[in-house]
PDB file with SEQRES, HELIX, SHEET and CRYST1 records, atoms N, CA, C and O in Angstrom:
SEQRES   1 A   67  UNK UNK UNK UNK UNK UNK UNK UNK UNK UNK UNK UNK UNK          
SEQRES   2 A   67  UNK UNK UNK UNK UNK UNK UNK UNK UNK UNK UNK UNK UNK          
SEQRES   3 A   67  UNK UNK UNK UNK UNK UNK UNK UNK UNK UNK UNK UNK UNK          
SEQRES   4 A   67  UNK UNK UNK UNK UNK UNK UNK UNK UNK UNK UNK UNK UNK          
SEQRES   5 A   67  UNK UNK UNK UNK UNK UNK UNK UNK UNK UNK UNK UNK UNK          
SEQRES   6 A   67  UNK UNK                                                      
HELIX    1 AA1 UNK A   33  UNK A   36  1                                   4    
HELIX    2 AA2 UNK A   59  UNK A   64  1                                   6    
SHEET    1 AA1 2 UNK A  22  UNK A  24  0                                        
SHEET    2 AA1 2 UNK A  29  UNK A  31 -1                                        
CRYST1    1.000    1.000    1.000  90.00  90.00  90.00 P 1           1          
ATOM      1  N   UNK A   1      -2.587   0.455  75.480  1.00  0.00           N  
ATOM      2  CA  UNK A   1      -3.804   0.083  74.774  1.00  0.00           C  
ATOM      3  C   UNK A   1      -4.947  -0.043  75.782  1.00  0.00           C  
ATOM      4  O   UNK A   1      -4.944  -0.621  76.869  1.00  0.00           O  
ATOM      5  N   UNK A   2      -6.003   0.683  75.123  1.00  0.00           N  
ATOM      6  CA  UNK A   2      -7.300   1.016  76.951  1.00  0.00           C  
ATOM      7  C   UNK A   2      -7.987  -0.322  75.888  1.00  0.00           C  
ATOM      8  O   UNK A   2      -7.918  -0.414  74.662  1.00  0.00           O  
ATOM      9  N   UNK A   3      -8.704  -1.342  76.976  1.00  0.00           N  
ATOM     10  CA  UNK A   3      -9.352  -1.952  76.879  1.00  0.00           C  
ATOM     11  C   UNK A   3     -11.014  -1.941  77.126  1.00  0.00           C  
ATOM     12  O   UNK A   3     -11.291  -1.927  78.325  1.00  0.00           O  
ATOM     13  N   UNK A   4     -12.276  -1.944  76.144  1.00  0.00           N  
ATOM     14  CA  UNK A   4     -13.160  -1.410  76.868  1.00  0.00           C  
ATOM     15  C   UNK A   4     -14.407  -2.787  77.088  1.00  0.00           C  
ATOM     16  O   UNK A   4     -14.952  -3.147  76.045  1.00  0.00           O  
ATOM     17  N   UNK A   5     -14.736  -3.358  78.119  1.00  0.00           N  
ATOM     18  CA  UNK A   5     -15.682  -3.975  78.573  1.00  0.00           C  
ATOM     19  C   UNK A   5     -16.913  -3.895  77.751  1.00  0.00           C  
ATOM     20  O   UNK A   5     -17.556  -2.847  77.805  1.00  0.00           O  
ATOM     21  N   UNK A   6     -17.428  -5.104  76.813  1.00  0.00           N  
ATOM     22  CA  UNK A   6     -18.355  -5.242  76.008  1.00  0.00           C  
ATOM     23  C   UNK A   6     -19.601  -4.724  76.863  1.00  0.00           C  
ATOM     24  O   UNK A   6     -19.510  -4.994  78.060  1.00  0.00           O  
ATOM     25  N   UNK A   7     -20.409  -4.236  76.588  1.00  0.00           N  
ATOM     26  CA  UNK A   7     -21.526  -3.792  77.558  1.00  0.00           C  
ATOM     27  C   UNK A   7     -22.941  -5.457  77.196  1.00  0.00           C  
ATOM     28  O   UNK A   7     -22.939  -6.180  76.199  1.00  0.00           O  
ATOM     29  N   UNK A   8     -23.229  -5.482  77.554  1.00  0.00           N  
ATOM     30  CA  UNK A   8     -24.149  -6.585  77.331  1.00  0.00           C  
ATOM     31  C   UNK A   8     -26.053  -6.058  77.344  1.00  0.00           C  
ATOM     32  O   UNK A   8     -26.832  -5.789  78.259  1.00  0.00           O  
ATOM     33  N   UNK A   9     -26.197  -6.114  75.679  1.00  0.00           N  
ATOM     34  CA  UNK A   9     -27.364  -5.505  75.507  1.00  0.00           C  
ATOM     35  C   UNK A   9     -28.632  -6.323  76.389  1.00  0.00           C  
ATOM     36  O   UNK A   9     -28.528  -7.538  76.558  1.00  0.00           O  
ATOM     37  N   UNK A  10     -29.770  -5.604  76.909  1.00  0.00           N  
ATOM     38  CA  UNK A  10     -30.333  -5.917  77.632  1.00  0.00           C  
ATOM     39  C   UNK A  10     -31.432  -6.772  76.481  1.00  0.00           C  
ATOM     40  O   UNK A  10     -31.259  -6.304  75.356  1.00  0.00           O  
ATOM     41  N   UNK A  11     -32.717  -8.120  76.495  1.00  0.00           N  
ATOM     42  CA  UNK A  11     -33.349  -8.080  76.024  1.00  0.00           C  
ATOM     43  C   UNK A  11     -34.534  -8.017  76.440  1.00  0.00           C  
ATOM     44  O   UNK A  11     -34.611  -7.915  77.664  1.00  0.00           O  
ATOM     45  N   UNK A  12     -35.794  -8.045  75.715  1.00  0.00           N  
ATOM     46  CA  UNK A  12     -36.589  -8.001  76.034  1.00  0.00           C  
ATOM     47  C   UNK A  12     -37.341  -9.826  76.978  1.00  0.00           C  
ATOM     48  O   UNK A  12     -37.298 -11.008  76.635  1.00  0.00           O  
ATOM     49  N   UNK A  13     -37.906  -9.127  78.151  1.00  0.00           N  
ATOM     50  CA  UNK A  13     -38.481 -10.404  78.953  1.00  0.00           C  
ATOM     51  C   UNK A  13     -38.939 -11.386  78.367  1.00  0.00           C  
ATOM     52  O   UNK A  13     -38.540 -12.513  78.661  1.00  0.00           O  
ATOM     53  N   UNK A  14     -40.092 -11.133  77.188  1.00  0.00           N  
ATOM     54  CA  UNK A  14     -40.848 -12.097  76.496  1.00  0.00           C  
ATOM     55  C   UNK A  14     -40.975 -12.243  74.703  1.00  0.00           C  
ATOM     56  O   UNK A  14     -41.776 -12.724  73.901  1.00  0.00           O  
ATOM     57  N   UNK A  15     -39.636 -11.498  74.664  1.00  0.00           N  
ATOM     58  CA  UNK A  15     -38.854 -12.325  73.376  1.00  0.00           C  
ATOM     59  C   UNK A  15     -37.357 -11.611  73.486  1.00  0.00           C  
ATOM     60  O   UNK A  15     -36.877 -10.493  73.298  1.00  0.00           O  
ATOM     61  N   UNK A  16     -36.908 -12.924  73.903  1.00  0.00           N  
ATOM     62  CA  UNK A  16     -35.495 -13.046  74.050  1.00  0.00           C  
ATOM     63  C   UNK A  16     -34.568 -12.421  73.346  1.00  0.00           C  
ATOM     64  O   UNK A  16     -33.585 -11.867  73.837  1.00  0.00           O  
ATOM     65  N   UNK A  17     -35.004 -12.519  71.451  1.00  0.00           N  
ATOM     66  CA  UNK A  17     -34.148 -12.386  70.540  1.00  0.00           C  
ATOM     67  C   UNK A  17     -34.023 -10.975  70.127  1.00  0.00           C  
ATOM     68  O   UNK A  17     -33.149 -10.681  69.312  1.00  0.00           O  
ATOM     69  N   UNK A  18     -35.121  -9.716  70.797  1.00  0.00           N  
ATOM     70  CA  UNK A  18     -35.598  -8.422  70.838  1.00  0.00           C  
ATOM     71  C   UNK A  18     -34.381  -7.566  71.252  1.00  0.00           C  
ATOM     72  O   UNK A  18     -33.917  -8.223  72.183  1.00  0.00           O  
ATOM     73  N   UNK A  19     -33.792  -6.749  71.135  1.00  0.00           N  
ATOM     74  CA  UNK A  19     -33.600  -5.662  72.204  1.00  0.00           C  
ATOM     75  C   UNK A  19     -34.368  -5.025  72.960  1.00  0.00           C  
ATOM     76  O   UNK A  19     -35.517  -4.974  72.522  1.00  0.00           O  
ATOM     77  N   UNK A  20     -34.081  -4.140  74.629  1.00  0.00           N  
ATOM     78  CA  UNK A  20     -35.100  -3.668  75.117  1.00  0.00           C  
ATOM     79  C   UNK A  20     -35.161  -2.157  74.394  1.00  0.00           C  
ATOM     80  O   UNK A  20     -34.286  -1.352  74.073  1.00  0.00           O  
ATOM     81  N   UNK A  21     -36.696  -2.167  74.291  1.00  0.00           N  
ATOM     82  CA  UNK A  21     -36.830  -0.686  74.039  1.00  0.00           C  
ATOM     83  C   UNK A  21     -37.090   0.397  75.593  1.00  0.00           C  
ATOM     84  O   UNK A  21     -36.982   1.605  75.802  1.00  0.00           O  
ATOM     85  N   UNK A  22     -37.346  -0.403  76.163  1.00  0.00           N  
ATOM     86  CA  UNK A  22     -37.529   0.145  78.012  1.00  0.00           C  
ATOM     87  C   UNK A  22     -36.872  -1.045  78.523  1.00  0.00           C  
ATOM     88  O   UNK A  22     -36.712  -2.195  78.115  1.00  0.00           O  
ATOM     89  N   UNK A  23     -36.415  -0.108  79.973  1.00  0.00           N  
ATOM     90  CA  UNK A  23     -36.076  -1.377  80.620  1.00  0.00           C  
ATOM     91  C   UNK A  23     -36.319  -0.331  82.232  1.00  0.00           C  
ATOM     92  O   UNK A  23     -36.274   0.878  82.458  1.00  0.00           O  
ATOM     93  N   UNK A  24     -36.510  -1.237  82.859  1.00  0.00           N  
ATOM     94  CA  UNK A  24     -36.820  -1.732  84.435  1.00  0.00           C  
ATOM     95  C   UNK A  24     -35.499  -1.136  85.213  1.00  0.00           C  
ATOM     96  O   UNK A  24     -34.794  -2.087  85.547  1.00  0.00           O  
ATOM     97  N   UNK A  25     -34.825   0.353  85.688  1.00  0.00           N  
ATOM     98  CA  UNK A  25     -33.836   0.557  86.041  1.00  0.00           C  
ATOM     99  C   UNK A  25     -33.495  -0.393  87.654  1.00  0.00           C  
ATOM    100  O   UNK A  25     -32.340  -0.698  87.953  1.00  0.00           O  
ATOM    101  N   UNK A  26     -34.754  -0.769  88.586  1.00  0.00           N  
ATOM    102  CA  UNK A  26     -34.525  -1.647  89.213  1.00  0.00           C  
ATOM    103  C   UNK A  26     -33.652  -2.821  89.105  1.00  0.00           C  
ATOM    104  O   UNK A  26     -32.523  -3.234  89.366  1.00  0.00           O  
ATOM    105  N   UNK A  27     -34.965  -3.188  88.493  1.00  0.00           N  
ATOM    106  CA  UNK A  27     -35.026  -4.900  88.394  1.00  0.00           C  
ATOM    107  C   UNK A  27     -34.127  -5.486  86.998  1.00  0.00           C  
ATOM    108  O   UNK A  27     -33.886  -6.666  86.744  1.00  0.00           O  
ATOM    109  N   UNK A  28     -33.717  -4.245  86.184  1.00  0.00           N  
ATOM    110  CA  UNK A  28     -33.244  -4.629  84.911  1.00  0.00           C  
ATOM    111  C   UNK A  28     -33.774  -5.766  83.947  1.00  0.00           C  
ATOM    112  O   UNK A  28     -33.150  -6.628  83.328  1.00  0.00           O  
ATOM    113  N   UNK A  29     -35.022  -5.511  84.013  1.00  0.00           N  
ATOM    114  CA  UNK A  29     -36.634  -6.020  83.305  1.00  0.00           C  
ATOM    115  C   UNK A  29     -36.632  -5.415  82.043  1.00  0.00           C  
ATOM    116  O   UNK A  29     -37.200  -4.325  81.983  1.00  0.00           O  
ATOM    117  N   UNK A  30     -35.942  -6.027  80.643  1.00  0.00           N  
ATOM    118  CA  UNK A  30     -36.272  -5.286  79.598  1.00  0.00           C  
ATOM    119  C   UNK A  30     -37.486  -5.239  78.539  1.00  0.00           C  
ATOM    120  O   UNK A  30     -37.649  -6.395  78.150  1.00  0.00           O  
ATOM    121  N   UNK A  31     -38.034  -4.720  78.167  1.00  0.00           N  
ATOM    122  CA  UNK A  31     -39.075  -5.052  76.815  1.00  0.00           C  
ATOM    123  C   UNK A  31     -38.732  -4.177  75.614  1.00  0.00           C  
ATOM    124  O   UNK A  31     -38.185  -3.081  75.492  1.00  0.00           O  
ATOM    125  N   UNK A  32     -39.447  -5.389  74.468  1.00  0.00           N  
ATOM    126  CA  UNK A  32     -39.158  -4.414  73.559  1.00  0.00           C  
ATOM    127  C   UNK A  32     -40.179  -3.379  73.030  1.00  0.00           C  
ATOM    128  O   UNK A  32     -41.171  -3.064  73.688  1.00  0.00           O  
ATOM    129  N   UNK A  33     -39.950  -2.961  72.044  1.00  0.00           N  
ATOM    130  CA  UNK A  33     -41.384  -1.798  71.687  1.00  0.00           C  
ATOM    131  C   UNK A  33     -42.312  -2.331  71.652  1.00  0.00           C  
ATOM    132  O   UNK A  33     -43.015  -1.788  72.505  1.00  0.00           O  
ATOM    133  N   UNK A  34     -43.130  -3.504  70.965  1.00  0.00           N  
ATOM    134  CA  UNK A  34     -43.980  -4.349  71.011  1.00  0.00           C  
ATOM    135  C   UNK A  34     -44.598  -4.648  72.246  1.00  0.00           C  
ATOM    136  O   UNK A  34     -45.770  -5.020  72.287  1.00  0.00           O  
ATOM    137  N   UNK A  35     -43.876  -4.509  73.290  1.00  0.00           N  
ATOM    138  CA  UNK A  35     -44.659  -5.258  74.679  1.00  0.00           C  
ATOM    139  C   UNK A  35     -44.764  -4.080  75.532  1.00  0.00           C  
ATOM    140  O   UNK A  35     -45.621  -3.834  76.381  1.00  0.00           O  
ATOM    141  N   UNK A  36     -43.502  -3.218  75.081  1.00  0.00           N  
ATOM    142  CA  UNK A  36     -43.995  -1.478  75.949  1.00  0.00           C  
ATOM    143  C   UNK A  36     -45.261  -1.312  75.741  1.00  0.00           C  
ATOM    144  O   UNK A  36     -46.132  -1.143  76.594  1.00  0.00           O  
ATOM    145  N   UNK A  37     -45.434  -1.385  73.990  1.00  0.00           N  
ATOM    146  CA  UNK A  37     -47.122  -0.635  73.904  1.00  0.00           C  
ATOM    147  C   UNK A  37     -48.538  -1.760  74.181  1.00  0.00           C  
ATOM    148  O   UNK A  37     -49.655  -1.778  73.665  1.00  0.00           O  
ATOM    149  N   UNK A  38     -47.931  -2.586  75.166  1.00  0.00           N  
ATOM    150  CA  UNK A  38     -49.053  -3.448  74.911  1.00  0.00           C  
ATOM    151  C   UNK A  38     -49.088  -4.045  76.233  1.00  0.00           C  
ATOM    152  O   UNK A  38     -48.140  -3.614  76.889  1.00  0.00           O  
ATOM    153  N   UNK A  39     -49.795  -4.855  76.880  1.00  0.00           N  
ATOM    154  CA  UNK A  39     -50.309  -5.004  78.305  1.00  0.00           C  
ATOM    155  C   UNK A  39     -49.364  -5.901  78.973  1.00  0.00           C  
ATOM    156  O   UNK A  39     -49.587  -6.184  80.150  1.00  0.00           O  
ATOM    157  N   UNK A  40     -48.144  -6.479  78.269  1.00  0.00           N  
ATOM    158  CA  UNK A  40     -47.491  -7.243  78.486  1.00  0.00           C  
ATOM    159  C   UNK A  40     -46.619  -6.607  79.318  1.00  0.00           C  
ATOM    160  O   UNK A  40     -46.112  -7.295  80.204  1.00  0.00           O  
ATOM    161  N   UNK A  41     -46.300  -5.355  79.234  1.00  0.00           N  
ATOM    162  CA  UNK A  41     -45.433  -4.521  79.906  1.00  0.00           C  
ATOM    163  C   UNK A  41     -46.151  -3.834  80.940  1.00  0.00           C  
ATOM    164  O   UNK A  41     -47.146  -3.177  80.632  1.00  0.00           O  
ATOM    165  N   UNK A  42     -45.641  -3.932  82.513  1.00  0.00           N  
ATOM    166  CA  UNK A  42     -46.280  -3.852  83.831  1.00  0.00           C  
ATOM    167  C   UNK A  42     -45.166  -3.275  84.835  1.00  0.00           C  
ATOM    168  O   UNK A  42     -44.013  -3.706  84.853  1.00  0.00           O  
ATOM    169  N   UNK A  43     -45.531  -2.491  85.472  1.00  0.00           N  
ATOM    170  CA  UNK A  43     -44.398  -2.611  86.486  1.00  0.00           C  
ATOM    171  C   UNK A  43     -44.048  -3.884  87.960  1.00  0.00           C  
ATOM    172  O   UNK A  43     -44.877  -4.133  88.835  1.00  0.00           O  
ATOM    173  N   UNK A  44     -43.157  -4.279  87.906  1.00  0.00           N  
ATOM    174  CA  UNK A  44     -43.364  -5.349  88.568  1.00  0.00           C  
ATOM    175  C   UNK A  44     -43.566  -5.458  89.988  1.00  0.00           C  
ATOM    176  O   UNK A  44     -43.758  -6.458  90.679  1.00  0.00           O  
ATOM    177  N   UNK A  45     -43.462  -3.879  90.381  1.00  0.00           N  
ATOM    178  CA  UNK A  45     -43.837  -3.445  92.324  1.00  0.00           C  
ATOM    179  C   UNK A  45     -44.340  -2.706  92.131  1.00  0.00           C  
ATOM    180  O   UNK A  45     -43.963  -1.879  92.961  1.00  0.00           O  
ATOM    181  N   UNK A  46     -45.323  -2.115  91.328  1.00  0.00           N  
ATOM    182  CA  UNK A  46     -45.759  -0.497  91.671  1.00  0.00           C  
ATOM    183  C   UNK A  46     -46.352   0.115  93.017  1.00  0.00           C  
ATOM    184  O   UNK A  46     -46.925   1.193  93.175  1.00  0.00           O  
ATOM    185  N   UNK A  47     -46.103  -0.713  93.786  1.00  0.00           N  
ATOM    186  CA  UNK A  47     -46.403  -0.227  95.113  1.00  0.00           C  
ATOM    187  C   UNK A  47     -45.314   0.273  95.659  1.00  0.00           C  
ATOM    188  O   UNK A  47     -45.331   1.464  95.969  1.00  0.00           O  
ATOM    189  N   UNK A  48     -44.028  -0.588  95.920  1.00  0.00           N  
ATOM    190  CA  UNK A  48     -42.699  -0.550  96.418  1.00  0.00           C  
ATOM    191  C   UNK A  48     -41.941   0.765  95.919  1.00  0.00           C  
ATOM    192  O   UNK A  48     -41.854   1.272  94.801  1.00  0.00           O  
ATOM    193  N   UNK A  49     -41.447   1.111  97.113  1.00  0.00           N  
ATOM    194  CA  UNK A  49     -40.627   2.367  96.811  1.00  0.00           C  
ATOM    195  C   UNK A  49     -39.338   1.859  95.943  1.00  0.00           C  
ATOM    196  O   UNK A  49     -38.594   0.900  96.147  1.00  0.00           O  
ATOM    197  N   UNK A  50     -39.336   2.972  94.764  1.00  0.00           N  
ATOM    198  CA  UNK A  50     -38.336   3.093  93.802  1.00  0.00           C  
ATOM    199  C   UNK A  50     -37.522   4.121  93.460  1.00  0.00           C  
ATOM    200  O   UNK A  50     -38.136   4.983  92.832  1.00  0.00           O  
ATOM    201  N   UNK A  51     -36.137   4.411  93.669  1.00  0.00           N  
ATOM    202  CA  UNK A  51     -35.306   5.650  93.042  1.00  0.00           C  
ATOM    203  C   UNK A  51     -35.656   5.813  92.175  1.00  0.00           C  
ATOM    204  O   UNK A  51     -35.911   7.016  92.133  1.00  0.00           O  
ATOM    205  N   UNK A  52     -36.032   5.101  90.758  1.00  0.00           N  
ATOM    206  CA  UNK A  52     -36.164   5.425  89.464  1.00  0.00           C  
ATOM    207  C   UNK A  52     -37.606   5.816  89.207  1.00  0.00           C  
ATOM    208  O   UNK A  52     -37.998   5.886  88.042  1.00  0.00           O  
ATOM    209  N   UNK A  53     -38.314   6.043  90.090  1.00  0.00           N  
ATOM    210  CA  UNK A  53     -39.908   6.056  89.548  1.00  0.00           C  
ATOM    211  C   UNK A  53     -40.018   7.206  89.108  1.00  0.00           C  
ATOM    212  O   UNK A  53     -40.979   7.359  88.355  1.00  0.00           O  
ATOM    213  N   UNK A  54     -39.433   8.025  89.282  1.00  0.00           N  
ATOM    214  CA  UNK A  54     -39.764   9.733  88.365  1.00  0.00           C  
ATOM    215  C   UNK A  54     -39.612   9.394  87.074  1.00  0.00           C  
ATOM    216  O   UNK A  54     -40.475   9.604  86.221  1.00  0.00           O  
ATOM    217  N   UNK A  55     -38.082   8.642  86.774  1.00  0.00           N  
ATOM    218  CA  UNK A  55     -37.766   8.465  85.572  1.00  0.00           C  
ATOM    219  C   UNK A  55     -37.978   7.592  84.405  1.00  0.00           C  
ATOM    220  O   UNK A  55     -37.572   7.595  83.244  1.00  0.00           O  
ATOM    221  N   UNK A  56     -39.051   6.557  85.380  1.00  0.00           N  
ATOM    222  CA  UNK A  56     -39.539   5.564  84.858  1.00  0.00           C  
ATOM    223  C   UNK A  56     -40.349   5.451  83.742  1.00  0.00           C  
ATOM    224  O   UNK A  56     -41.263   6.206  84.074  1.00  0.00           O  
ATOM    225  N   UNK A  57     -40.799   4.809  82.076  1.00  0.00           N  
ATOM    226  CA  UNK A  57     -40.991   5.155  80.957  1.00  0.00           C  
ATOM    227  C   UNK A  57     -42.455   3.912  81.138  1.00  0.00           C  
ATOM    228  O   UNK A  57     -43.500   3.882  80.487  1.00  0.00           O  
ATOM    229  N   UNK A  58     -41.864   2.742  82.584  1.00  0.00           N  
ATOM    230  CA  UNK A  58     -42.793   1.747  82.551  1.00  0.00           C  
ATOM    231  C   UNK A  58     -43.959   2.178  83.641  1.00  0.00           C  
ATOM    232  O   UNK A  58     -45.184   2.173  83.521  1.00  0.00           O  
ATOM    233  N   UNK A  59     -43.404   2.424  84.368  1.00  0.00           N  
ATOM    234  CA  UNK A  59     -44.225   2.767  85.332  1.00  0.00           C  
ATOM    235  C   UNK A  59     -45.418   4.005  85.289  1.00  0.00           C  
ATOM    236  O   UNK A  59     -46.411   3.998  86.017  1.00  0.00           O  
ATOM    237  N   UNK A  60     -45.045   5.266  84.089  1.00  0.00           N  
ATOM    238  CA  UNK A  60     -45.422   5.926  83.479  1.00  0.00           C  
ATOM    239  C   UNK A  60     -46.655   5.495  82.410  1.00  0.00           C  
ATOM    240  O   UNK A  60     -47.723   6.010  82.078  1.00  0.00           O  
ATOM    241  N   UNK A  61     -46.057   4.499  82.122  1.00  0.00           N  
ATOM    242  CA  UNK A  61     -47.591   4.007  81.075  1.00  0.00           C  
ATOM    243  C   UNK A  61     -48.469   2.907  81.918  1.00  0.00           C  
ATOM    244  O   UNK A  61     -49.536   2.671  81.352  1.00  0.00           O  
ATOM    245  N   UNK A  62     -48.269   2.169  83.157  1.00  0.00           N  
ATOM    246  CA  UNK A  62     -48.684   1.398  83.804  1.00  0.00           C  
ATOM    247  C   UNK A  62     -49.869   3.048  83.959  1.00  0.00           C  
ATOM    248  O   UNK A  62     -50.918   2.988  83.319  1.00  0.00           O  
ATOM    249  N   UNK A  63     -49.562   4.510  84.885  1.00  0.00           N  
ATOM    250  CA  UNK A  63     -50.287   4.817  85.632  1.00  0.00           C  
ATOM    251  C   UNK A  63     -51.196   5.544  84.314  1.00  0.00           C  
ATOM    252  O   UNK A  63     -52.378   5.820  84.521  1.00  0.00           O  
ATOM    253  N   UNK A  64     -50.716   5.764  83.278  1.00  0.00           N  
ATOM    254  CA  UNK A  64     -51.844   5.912  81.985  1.00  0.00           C  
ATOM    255  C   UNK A  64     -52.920   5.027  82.079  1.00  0.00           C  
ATOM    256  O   UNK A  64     -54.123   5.286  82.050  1.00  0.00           O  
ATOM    257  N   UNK A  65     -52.397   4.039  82.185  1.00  0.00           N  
ATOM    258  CA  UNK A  65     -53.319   2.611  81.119  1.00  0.00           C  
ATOM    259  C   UNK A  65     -54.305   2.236  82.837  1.00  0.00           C  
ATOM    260  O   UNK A  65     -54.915   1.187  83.040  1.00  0.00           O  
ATOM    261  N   UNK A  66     -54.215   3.227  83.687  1.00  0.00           N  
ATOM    262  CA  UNK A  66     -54.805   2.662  85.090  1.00  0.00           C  
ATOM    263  C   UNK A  66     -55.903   3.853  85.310  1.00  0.00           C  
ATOM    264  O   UNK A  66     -56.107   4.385  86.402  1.00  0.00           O  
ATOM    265  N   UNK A  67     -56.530   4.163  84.176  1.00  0.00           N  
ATOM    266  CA  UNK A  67     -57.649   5.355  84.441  1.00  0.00           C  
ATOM    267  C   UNK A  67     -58.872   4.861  84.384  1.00  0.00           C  
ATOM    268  O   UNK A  67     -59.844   5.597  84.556  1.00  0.00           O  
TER     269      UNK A  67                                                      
END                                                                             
């Protein structure tokens, strides 16, 4: 019998009770849709070098919303 490890849904930073709709592959920083589309959602180093920054969905709308 394979046993499989509950995965533990990520939530959102600034409502707990949310799922993330993005999340922070770093820092494992989740938000939900509500705070993606809205100023609440930031990257939390955008200076600092990141593996994930190509793939990043946050960091991507941080450099939109920075014109």
């Amino acid at each position: 019998m394979e046993v499989k490890a509950k995965e533990k849904a990520i939530k959102c930073r600034h409502h707990p009770s949310r799922d993330a709709y993005a999340v922070c592959q770093k820092y494992s920083t989740g938000y939900c849709e509500e705070c993606f589309r809205s100023e609440a959602c930031h990257c939390s180093n955008p200076k600092a070098y990141c593996d994930y920054r190509l793939q990043c969905m946050i960091w991507a709308m941080c450099e939109q919303g920075m014109d």
